[in-house]
OpenMM code with the backbone's topology and positions (N, CA, C; nanometers):
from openmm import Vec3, app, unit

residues = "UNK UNK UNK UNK UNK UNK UNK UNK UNK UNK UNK UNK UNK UNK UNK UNK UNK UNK UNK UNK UNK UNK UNK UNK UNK UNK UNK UNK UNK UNK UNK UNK UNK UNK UNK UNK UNK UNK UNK UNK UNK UNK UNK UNK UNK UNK UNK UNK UNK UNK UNK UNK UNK UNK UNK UNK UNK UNK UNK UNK UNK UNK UNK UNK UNK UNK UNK UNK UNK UNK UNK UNK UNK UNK UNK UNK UNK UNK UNK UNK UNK UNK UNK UNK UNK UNK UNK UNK UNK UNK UNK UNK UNK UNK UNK UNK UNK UNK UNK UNK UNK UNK UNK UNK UNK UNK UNK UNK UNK UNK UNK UNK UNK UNK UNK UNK UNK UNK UNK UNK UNK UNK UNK UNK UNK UNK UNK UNK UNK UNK UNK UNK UNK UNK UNK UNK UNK UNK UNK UNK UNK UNK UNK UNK UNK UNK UNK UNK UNK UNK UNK UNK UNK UNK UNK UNK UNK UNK UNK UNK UNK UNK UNK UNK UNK UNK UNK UNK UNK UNK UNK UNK".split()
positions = [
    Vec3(0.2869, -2.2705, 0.2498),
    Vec3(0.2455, -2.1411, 0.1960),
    Vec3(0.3693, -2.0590, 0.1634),
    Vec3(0.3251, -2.0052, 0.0460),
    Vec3(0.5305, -1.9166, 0.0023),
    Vec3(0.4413, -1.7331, 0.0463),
    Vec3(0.4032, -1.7226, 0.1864),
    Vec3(0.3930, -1.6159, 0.2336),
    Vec3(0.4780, -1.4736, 0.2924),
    Vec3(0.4789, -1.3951, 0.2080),
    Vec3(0.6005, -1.3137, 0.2415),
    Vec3(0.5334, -1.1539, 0.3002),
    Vec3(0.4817, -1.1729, 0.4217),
    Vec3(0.4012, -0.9819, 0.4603),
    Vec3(0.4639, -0.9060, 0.4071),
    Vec3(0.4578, -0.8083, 0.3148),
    Vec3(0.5256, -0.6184, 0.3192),
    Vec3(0.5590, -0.6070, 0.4471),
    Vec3(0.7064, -0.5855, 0.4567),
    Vec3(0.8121, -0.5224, 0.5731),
    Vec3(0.6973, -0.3783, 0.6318),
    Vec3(0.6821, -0.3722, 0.7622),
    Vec3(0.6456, -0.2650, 0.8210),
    Vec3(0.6896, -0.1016, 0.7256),
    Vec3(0.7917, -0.1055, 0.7578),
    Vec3(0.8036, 0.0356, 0.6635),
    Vec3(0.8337, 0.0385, 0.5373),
    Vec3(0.8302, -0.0801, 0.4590),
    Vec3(0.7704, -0.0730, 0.3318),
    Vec3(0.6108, -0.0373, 0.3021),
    Vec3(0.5324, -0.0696, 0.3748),
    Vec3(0.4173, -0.1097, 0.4221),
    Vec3(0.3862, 0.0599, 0.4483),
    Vec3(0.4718, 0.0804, 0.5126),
    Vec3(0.4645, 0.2302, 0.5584),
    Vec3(0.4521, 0.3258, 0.4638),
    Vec3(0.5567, 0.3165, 0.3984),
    Vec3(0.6068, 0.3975, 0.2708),
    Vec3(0.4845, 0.4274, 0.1702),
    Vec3(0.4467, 0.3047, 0.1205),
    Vec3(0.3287, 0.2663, 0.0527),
    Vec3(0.1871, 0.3600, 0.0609),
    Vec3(0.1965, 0.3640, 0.2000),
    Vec3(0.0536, 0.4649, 0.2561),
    Vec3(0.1120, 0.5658, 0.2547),
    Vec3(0.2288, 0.6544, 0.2952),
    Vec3(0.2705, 0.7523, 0.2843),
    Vec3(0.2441, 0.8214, 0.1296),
    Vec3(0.2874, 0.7544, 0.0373),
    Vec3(0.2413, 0.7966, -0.0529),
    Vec3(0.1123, 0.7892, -0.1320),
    Vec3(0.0519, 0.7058, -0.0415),
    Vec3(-0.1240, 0.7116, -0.1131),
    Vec3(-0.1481, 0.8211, -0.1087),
    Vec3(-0.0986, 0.8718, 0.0599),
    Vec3(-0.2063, 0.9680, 0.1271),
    Vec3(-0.1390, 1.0945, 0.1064),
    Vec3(-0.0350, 1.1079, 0.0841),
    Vec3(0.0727, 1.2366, 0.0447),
    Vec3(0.0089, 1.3502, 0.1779),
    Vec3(-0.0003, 1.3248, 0.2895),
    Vec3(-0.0050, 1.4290, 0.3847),
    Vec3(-0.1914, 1.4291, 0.3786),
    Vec3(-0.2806, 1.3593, 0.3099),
    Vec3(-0.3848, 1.3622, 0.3709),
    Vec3(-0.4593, 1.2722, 0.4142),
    Vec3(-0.4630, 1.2392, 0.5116),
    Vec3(-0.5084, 1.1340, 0.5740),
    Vec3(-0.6502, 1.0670, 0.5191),
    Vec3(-0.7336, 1.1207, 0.5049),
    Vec3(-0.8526, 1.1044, 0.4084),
    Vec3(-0.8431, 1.0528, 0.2427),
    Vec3(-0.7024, 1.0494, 0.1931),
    Vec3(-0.7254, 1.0056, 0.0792),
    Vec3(-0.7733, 0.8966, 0.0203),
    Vec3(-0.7821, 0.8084, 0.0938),
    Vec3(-0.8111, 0.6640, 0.0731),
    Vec3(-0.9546, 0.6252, 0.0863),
    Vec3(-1.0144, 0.7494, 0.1102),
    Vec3(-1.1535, 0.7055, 0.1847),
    Vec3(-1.2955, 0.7190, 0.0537),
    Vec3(-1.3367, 0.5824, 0.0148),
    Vec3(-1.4074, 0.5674, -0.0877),
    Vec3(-1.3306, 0.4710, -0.1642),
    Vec3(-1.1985, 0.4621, -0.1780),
    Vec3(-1.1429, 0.4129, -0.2965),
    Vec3(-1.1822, 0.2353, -0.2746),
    Vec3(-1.1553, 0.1868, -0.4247),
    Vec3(-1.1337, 0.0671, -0.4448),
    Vec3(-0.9848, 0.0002, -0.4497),
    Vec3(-0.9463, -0.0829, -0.3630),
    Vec3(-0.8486, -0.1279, -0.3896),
    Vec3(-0.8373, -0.3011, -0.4779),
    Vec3(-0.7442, -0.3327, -0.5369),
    Vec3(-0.7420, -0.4829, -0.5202),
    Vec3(-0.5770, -0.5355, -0.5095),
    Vec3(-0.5980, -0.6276, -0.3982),
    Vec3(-0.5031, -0.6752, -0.2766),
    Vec3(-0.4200, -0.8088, -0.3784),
    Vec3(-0.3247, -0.7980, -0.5292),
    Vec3(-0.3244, -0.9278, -0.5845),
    Vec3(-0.2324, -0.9969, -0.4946),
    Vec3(-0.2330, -1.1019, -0.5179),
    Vec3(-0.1508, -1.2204, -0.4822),
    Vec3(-0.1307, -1.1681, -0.2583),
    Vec3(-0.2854, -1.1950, -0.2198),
    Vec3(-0.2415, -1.0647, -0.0914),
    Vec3(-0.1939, -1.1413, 0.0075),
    Vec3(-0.1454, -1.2699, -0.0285),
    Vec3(-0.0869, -1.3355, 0.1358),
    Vec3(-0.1720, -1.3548, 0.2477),
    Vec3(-0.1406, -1.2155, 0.3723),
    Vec3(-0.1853, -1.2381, 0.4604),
    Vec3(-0.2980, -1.1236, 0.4866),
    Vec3(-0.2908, -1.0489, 0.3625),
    Vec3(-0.4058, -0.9289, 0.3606),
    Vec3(-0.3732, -0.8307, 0.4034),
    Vec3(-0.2796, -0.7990, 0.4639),
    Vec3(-0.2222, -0.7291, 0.5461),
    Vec3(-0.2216, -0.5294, 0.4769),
    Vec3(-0.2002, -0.5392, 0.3346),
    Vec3(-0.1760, -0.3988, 0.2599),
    Vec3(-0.3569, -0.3881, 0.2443),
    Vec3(-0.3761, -0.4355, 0.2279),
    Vec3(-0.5916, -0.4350, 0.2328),
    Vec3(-0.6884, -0.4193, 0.3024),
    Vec3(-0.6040, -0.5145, 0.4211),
    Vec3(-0.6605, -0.4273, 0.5835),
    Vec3(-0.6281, -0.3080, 0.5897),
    Vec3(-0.4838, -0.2699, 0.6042),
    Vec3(-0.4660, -0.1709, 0.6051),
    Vec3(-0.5619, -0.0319, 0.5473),
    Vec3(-0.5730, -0.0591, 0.4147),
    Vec3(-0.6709, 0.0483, 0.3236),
    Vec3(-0.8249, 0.0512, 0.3758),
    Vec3(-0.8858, -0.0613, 0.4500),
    Vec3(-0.9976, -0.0914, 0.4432),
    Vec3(-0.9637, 0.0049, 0.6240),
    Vec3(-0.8884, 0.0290, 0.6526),
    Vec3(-0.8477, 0.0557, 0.8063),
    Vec3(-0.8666, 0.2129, 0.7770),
    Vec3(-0.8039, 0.2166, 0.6897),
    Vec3(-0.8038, 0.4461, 0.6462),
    Vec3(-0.9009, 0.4275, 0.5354),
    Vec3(-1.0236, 0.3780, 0.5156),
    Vec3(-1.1701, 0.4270, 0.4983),
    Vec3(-1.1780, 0.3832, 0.3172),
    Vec3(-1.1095, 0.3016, 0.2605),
    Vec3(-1.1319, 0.2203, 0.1456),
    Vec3(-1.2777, 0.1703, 0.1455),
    Vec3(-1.3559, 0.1781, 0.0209),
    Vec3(-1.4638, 0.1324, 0.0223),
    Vec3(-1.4964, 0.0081, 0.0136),
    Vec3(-1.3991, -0.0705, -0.0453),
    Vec3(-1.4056, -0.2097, -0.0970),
    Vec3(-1.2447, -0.2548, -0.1313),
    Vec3(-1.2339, -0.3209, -0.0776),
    Vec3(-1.1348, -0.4463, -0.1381),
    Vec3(-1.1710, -0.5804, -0.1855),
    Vec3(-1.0490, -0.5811, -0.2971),
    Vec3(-1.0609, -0.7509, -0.3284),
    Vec3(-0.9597, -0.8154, -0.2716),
    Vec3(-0.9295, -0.9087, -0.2213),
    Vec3(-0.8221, -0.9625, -0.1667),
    Vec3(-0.7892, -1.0907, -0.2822),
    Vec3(-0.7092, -1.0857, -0.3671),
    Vec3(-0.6918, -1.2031, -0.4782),
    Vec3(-0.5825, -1.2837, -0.4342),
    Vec3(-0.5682, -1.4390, -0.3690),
    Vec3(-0.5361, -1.4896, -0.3418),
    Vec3(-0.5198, -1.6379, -0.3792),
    Vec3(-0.4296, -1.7084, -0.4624),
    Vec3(-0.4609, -1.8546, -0.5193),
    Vec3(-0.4622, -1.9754, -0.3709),
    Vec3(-0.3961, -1.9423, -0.2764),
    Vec3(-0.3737, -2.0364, -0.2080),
    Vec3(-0.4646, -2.0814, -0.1075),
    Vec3(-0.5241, -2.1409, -0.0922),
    Vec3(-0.6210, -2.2065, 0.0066),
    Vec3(-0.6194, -2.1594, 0.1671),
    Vec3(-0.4884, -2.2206, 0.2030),
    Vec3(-0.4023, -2.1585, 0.3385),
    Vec3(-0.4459, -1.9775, 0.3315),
    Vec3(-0.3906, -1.9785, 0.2948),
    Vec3(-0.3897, -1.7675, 0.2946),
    Vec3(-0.5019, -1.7579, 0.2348),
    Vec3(-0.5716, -1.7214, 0.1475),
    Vec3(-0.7223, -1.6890, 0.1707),
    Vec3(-0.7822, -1.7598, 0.3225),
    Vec3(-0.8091, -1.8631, 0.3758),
    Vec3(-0.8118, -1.8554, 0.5053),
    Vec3(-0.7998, -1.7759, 0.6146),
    Vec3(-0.6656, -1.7769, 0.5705),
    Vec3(-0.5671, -1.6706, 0.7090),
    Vec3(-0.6591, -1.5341, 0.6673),
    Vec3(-0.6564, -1.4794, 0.5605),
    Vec3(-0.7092, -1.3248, 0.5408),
    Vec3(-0.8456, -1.3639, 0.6025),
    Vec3(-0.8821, -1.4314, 0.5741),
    Vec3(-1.0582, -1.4022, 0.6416),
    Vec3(-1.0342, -1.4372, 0.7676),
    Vec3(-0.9431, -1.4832, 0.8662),
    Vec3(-0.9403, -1.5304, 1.0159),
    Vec3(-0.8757, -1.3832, 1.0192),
    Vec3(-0.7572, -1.3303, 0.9491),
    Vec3(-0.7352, -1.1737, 1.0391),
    Vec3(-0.8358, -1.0606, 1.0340),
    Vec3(-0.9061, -1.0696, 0.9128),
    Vec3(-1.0128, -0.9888, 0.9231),
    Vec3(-1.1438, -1.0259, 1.0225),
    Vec3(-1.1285, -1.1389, 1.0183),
    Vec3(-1.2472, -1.1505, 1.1540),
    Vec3(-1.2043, -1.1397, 1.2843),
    Vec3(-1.0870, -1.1588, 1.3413),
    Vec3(-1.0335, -1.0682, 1.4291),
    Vec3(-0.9765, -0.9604, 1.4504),
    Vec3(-1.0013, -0.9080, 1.3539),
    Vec3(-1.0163, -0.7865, 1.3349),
    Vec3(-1.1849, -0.6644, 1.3477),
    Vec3(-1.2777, -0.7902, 1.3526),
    Vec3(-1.4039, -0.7515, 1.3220),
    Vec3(-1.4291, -0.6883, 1.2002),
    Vec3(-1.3562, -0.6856, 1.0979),
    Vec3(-1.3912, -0.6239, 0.9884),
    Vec3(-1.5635, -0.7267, 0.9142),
    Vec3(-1.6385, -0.6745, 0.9018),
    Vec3(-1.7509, -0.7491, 0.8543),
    Vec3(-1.8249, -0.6902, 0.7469),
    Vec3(-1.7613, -0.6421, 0.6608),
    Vec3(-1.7958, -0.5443, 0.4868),
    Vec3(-1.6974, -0.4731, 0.4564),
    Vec3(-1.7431, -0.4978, 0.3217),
    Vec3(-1.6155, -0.3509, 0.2472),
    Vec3(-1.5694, -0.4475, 0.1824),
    Vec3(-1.5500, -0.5810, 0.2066),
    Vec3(-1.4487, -0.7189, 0.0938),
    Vec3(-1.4775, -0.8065, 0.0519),
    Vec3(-1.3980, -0.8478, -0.0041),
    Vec3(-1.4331, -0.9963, -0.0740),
    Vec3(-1.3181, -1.0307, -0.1044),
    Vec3(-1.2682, -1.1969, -0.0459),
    Vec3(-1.1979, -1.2520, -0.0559),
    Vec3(-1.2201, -1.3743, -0.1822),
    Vec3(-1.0793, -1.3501, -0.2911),
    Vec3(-1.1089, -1.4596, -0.4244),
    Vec3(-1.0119, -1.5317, -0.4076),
    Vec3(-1.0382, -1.6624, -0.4011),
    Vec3(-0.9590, -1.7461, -0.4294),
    Vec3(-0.8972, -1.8286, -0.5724),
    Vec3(-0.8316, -1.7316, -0.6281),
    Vec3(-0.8082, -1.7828, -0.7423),
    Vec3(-0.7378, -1.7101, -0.8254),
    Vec3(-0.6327, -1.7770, -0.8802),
    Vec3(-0.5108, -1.7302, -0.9987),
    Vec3(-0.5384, -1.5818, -1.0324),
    Vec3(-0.4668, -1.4669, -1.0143),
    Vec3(-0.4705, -1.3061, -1.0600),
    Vec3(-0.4970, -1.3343, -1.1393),
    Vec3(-0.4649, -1.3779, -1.2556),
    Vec3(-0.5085, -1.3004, -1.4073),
    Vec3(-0.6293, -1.3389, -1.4391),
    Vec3(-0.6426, -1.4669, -1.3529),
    Vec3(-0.8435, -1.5009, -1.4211),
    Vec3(-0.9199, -1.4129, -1.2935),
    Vec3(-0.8868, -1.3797, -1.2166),
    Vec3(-0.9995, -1.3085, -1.1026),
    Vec3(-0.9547, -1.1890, -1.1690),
    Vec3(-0.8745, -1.1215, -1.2126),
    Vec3(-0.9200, -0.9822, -1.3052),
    Vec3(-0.9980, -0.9898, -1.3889),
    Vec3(-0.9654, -1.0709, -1.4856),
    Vec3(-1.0782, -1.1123, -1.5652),
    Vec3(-1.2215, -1.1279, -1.5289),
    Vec3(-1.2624, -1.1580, -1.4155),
    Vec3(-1.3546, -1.1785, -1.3468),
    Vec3(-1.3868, -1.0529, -1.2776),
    Vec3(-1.3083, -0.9641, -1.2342),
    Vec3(-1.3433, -0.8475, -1.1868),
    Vec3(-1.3418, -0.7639, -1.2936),
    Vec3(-1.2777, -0.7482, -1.4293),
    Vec3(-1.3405, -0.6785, -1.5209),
    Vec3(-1.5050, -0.7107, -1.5707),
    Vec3(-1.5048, -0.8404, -1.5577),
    Vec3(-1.6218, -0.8675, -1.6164),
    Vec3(-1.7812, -0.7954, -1.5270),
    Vec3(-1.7180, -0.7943, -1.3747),
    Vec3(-1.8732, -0.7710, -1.3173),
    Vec3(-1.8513, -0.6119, -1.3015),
    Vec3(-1.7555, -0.5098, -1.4219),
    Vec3(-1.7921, -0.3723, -1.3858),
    Vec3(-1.6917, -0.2684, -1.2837),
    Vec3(-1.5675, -0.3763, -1.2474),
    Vec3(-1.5088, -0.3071, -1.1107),
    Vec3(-1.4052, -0.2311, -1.1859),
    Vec3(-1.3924, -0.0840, -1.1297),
    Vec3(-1.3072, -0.0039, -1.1367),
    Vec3(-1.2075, 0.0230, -1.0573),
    Vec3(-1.1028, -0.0092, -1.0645),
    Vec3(-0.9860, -0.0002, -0.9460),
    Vec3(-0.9437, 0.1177, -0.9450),
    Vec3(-0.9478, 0.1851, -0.8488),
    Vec3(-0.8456, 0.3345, -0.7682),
    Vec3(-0.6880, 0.2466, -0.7561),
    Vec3(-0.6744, 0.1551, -0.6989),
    Vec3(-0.5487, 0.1157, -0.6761),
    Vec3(-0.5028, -0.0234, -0.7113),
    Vec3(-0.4303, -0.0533, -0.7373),
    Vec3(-0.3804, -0.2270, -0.8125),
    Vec3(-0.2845, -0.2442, -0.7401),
    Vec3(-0.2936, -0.3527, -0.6382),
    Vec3(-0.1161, -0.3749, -0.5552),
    Vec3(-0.0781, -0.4931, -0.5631),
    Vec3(-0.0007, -0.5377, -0.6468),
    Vec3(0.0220, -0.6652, -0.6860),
    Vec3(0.1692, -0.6968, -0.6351),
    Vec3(0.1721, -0.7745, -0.5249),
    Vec3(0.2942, -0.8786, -0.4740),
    Vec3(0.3125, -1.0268, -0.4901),
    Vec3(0.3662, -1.0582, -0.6105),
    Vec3(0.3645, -1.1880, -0.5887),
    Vec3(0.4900, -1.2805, -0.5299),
    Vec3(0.4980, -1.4301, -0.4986),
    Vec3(0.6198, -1.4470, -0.4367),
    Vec3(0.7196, -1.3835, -0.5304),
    Vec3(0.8421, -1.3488, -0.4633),
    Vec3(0.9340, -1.2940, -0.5708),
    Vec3(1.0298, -1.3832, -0.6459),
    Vec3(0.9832, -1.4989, -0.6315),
    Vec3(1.0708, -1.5993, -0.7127),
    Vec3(0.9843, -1.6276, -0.8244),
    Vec3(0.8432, -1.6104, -0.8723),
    Vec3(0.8007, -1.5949, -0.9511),
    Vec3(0.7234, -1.4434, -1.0498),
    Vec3(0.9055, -1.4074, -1.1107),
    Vec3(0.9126, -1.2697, -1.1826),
    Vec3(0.8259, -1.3071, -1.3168),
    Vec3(0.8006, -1.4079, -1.3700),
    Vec3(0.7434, -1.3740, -1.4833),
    Vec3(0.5359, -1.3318, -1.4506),
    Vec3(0.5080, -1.3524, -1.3108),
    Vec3(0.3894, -1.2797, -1.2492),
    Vec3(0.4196, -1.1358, -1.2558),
    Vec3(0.5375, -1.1015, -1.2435),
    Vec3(0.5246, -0.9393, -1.2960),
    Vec3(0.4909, -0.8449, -1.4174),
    Vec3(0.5822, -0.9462, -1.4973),
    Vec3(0.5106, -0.9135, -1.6739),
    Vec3(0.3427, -0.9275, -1.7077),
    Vec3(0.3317, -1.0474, -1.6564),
    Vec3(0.1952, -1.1255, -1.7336),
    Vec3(0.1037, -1.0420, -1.6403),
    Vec3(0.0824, -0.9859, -1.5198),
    Vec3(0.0083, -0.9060, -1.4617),
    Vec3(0.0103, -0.8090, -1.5019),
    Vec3(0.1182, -0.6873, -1.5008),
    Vec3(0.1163, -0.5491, -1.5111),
    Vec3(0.0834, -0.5846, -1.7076),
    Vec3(0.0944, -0.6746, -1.7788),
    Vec3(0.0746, -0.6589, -1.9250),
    Vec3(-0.0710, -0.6574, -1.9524),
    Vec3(-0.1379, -0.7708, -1.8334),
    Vec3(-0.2900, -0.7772, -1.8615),
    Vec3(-0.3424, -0.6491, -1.7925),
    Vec3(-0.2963, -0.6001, -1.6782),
    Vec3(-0.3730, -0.4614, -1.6506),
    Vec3(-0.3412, -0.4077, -1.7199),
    Vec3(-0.2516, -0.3353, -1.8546),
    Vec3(-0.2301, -0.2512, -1.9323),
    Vec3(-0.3615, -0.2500, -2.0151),
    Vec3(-0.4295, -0.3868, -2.0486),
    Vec3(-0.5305, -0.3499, -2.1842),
    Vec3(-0.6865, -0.4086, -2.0439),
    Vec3(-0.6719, -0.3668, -1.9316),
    Vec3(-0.7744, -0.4038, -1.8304),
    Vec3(-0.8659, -0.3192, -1.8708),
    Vec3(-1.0150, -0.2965, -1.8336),
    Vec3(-1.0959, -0.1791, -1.7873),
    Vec3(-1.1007, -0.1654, -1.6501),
    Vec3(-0.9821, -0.2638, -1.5841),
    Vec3(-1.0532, -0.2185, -1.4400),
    Vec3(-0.9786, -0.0613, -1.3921),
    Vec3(-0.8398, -0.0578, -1.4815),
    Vec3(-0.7640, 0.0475, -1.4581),
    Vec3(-0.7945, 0.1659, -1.5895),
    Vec3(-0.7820, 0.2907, -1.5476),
    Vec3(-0.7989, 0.3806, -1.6277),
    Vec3(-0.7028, 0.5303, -1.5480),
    Vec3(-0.6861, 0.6220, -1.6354),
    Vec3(-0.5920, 0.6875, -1.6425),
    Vec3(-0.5577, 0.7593, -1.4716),
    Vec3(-0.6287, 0.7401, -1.3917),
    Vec3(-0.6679, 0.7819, -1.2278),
    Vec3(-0.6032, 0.6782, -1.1767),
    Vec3(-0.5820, 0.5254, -1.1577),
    Vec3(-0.5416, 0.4509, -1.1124),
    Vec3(-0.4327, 0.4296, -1.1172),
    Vec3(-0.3923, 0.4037, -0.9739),
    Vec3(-0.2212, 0.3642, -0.9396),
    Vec3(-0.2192, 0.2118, -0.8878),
    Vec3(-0.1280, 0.1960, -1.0268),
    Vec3(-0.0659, 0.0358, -0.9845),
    Vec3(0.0515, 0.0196, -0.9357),
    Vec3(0.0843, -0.0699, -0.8483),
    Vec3(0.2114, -0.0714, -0.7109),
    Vec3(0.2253, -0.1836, -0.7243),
    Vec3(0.3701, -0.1900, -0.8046),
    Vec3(0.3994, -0.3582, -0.7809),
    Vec3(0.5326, -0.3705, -0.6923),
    Vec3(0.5350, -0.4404, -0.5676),
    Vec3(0.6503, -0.4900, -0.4352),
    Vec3(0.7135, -0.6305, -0.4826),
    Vec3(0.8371, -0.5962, -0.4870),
    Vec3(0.9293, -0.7022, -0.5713),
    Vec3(1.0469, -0.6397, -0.5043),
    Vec3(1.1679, -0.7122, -0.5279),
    Vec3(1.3113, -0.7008, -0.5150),
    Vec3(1.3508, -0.5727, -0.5525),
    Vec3(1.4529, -0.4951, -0.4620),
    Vec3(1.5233, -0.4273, -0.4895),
    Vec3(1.6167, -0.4463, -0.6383),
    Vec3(1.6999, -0.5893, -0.6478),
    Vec3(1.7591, -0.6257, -0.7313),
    Vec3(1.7216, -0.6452, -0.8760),
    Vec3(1.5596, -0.6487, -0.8935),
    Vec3(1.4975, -0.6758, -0.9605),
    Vec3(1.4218, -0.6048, -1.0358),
    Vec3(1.3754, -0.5851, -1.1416),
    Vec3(1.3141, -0.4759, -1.1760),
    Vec3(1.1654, -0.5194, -1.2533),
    Vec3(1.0265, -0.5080, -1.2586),
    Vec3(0.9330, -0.5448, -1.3090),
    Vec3(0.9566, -0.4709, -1.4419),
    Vec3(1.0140, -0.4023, -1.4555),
    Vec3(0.9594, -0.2901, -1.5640),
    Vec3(0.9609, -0.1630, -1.6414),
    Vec3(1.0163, -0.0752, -1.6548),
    Vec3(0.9819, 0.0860, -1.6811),
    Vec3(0.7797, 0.0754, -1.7808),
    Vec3(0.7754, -0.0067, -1.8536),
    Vec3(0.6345, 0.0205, -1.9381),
    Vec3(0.5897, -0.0788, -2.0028),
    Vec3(0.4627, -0.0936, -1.9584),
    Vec3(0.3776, -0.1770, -2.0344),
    Vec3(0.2863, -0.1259, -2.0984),
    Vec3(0.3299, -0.0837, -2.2392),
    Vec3(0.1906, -0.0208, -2.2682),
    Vec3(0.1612, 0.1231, -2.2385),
    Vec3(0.1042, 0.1210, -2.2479),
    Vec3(0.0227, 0.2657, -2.2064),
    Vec3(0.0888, 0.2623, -2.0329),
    Vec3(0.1114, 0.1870, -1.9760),
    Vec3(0.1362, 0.1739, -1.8108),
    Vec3(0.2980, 0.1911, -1.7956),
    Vec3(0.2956, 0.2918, -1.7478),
    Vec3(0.4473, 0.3656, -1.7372),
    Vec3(0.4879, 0.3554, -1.5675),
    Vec3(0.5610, 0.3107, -1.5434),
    Vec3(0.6094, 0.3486, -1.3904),
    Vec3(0.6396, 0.5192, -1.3744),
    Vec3(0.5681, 0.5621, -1.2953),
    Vec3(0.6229, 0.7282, -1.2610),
    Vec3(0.7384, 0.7359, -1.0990),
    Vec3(0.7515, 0.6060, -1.0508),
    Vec3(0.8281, 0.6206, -0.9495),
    Vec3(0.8766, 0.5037, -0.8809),
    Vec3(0.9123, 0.5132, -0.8123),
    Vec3(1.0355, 0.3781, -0.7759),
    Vec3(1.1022, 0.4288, -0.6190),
    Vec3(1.0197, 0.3349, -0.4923),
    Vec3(1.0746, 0.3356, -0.3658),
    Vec3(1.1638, 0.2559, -0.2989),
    Vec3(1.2902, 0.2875, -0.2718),
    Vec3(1.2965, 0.1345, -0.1957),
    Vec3(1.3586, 0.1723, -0.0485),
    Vec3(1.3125, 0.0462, 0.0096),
    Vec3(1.3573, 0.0068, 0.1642),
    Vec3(1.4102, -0.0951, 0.2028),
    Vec3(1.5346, -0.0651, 0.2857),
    Vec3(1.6244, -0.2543, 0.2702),
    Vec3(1.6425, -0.3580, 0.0956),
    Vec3(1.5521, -0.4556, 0.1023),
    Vec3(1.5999, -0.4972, 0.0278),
    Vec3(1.4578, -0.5250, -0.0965),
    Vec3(1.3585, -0.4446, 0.0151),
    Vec3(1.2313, -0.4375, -0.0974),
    Vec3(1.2140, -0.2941, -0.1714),
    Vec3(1.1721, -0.3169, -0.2747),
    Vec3(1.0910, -0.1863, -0.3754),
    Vec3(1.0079, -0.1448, -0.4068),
    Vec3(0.9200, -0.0617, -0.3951),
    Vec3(0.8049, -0.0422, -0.4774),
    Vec3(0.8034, 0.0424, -0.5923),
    Vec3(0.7075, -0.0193, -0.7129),
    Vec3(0.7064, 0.0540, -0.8532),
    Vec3(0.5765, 0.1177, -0.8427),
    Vec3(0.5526, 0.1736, -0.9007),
    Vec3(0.4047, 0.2994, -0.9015),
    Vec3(0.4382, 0.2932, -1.0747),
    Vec3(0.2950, 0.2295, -1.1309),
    Vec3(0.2792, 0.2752, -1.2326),
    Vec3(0.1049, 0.3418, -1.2321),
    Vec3(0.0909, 0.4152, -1.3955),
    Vec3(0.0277, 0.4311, -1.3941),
    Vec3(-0.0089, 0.4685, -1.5860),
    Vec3(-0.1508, 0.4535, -1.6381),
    Vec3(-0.1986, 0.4530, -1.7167),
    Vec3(-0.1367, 0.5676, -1.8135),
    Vec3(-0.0759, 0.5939, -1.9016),
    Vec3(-0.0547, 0.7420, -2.0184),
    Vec3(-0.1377, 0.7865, -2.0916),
    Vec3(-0.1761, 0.8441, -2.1699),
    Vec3(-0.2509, 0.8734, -2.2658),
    Vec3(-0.2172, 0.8307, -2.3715),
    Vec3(-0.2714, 0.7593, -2.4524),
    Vec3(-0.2036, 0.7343, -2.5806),
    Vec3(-0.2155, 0.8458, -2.7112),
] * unit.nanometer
topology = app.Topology()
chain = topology.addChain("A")
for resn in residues:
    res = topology.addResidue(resn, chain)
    for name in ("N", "CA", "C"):
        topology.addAtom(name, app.Element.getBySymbol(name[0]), res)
């Protein structure tokens, strides 16, 4: 498995700015967890009162693992775990109607061209619209992006040797 968790206070950071000082912000939203490893940024959301997650996961192993931490976890609603390639389970989650509040896409970081071909297909998505924040965790060294499209990064975190990008939808 090429499993890499979000560093604790990357991890940290991340919610810090969901919630910008209110603890309740998260509560209702939709998240989807891409490429989510060990589930870990999804629990989390589904933990501060997220209504639903998707957990999008290609690997057999880790989709596993996410449904064994969530069941020891007792989590028993609110998700759905997909097993299968991001860009066709968006596709698949555009298709049945889903509107994303949040897009957090980590993929291993040795495969950068998952940064383009993702943040390019959420640019012309319906699952994202001008309210939704997309967060892509990649290398410090590395950069996904300033714009795809209509999808502009408005900010840029980093910790040690990870980053997070915050984009989000413009007006055209």
């Amino acid at each position: 498995m090429d499993i890499r968790p979000t560093a604790d206070r990357l991890r940290e950071s991340l919610f810090d700015v969901l919630t910008a000082g209110n603890p309740g912000a998260l509560e209702g939203c939709v998240l989807i967890d891409l490429y989510a490893g060990t589930g870990a940024v999804g629990i989390e959301a589904l933990s501060r009162g997220a209504r639903q997650v998707y957990f999008v996961e290609s690997s057999l192993a880790a989709a596993k693992l996410i449904r064994e931490n969530l069941a020891s976890l007792q989590v028993g609603d609110g998700y759905e775990v997909i097993r299968m390639d991001a860009l066709r389970a968006l596709r698949q989650l555009q298709g049945m109607g889903v509107m994303a509040n949040i897009v957090f896409l980590d993929p291993p970081y040795r495969m950068e061209h998952a940064y383009r071909d993702t943040l390019e297909l959420l640019e012309e998505s319906a699952l994202v619209n001008e309210a939704t924040i997309v967060i892509a965790e990649h290398q410090k060294r590395t950069d996904p992006g300033e714009q795809f499209g209509t999808l502009r990064r408005y900010r840029k975190l980093t910790h040690g040797e990870g980053a997070l990008s915050f984009y989000r939808r413009t007006k055209v």
